[in-house]
C-alpha positions, 0 to 999 in steps of 0.5 A: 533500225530503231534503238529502244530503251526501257528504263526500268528500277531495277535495270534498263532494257537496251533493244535493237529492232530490225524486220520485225526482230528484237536482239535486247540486253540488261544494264545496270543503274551504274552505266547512267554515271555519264554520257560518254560511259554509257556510250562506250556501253551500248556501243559495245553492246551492239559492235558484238552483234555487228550493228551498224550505228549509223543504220539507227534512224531512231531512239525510243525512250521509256523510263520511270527513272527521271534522274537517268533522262538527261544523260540518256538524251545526251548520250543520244545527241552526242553519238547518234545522229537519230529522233530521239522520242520519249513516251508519255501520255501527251500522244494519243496513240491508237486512239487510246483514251487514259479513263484514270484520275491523273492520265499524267501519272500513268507510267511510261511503261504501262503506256508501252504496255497497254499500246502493244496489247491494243496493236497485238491483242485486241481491245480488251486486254490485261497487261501483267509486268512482272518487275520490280513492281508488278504491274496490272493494267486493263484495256477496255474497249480499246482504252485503259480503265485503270489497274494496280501496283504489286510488289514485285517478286524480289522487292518483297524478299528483299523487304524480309531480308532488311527487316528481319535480322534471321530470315534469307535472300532467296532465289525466285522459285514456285515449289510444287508444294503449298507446306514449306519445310524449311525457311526457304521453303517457306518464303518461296511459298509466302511471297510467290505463290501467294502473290500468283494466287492473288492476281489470278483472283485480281483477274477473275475479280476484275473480269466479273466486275466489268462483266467482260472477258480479257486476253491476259498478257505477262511479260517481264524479266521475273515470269520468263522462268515461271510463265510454263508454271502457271494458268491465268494467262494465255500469253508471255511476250517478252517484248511487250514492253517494247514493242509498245515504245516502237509503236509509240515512236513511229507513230510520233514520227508520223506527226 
């Protein structure tokens, strides 16, 4: 049984995998305030669903969040007696090469990302997460080629609610018009529709400028409720993200 973590911006993905399954759960920022709270946290977590913490042989980690590391690592040390593995770019992992300016600079979610397409999907693959930035990355010929870095659906509502004193907070949601009506309406369509429309374009740019074709992969919290709404891609995986940490750390426990 592995415990996975997925530090993220916004939140952090907690995961239990066992046979192939994943049972997962959101966390705040908040529960990184220190060790011991984050233990009383995710043990609760896993004693609701009966998880034996002594059957955990392994924590794999990615985070974009630095700050919270340490506290994750020892919260680890002091509770688990489990490897505990933290996915950068140092690895070679399914013999992926970084083909960018600064590998090092790559995040450890989009490594995650790009293993578990190459694992499930093939070669030639681009990865769509859709979080609190969206990101765009491609795998060609079994390497990753580079991509791009989206606001994510929330952060630019959240941008026009800060800096503009009359416009509101509004909920995630594709209307099945292109003319807004109302004020709602109108940021659903400017922010979300326009921001789909781009990608989809993005993709088809990309797929003309390599001159190749790609499976395309979403996953990410801010797609599971608009991924039956839209066309461009073939596949939403909810666990991409960690099925790549726990690819990631198996093969590190090879080493």
């Amino acid at each position: 049984m592995e415990l996975l973590f997925d530090v993220g911006n916004s939140y952090t993905m907690v995961g239990i995998h066992e046979d192939g399954k994943f049972l997962t759960w959101r966390i705040g920022p908040s529960s990184f305030e220190s060790e011991d709270g984050l233990f009383v946290i995710i043990s609760n977590l896993l004693n609701r669903v009966n998880v034996d913490l002594n059957k955990i042989t392994l924590a794999g980690i990615s985070s974009v969040v630095p700050n919270v590391n340490f506290i994750l690592e020892q919260m680890l040390k002091k509770y688990f007696n489990v490897e505990i593995i933290f996915v950068g770019t140092k690895n070679k992992i399914n013999n992926i090469a970084y083909l960018v300016d600064y590998p090092k600079e790559v995040g450890a979610d989009r490594i995650c990302n790009v293993i578990a397409c190459k694992q499930e999907y093939g070669d030639n693959v681009i990865a769509l997460d859709f979080g609190t930035a969206i990101t765009v990355d491609v795998l060609e010929g079994g390497n990753f080629v580079g991509g791009a870095i989206i606001p994510g659906f929330k952060t630019a509502i959240g941008a026009l609610f800060s800096r503009t004193a009359q416009l509101p907070k509004v909920e995630i949601k594709i209307p099945e018009y292109h003319l807004g009506k109302n004020t709602i309406d109108n940021i659903q369509i400017g922010v979300i529709k326009t921001t789909l429309y781009g990608i989809e374009r993005l993709i088809d740019e990309i797929k003309r400028e390599r001159n190749k074709d790609f499976v395309v992969v979403a996953t990410g919290g801010d797609m599971s409720f608009l991924s039956s709404k839209t066309s461009f891609f073939k596949h939403y995986d909810p666990y991409l993200t960690l099925k790549g940490i726990l690819y990631y750390s198996k093969e590190i426990k090879k080493l």
